[in-house]
TIVEXRO-493240 format. One record per residue: residue in three letters; z, x, y of N, C-alpha, C in turn. Coordinates in steps of 0.001 Angstrom, whole numbers, always signed. Each point is the difference from the previous one (the first is absolute). Layout:
N
<node ALA,<Z,X,Y>,<Z,X,Y>,<Z,X,Y>>
...
end
This chain:
26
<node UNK,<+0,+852,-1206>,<+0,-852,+1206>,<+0,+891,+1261>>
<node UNK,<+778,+1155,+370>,<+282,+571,+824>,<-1337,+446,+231>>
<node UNK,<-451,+733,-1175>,<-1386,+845,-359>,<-966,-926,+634>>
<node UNK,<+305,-1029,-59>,<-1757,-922,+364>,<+498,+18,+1546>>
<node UNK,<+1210,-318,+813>,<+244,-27,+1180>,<-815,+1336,+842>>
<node UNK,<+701,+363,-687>,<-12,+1972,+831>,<-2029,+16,-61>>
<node UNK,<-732,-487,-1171>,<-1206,+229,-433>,<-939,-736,+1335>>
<node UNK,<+306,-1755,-97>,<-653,-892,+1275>,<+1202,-408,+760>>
<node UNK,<+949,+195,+877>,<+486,-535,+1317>,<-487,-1577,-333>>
<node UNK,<-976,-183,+863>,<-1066,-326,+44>,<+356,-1483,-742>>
<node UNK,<-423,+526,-1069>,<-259,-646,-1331>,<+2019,-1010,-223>>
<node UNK,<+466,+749,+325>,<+1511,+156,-237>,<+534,-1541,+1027>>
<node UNK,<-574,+340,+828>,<+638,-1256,+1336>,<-964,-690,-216>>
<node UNK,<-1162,-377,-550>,<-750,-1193,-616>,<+1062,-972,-773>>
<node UNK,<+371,+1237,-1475>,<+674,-723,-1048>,<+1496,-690,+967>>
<node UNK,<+545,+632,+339>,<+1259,-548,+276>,<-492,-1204,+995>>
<node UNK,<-523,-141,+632>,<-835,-1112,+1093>,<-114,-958,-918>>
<node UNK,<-707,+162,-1618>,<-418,-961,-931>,<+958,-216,-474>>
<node UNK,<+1118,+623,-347>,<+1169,-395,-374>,<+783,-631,+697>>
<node UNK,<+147,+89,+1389>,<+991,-1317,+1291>,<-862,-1190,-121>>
<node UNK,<-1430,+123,-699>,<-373,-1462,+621>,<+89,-515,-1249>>
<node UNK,<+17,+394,-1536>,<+237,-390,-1222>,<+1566,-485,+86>>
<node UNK,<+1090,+461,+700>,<+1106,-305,+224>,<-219,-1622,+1203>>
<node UNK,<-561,+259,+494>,<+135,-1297,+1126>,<-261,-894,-706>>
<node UNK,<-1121,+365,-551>,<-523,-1351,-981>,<+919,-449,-933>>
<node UNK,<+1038,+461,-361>,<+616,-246,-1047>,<+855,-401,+549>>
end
């Protein structure tokens, strides 16, 4: 996990973005 952070940033604050709105929804 860390490894993919450190790899895309990027990529990293997408997932967690997809993850607050998978949480809202719920």
């Amino acid at each position: 996990m860390f490894a993919r952070l450190s790899i895309t940033p990027v990529e990293s604050k997408k997932s967690i973005g997809d993850e607050s709105n998978s949480r809202s929804s719920l």
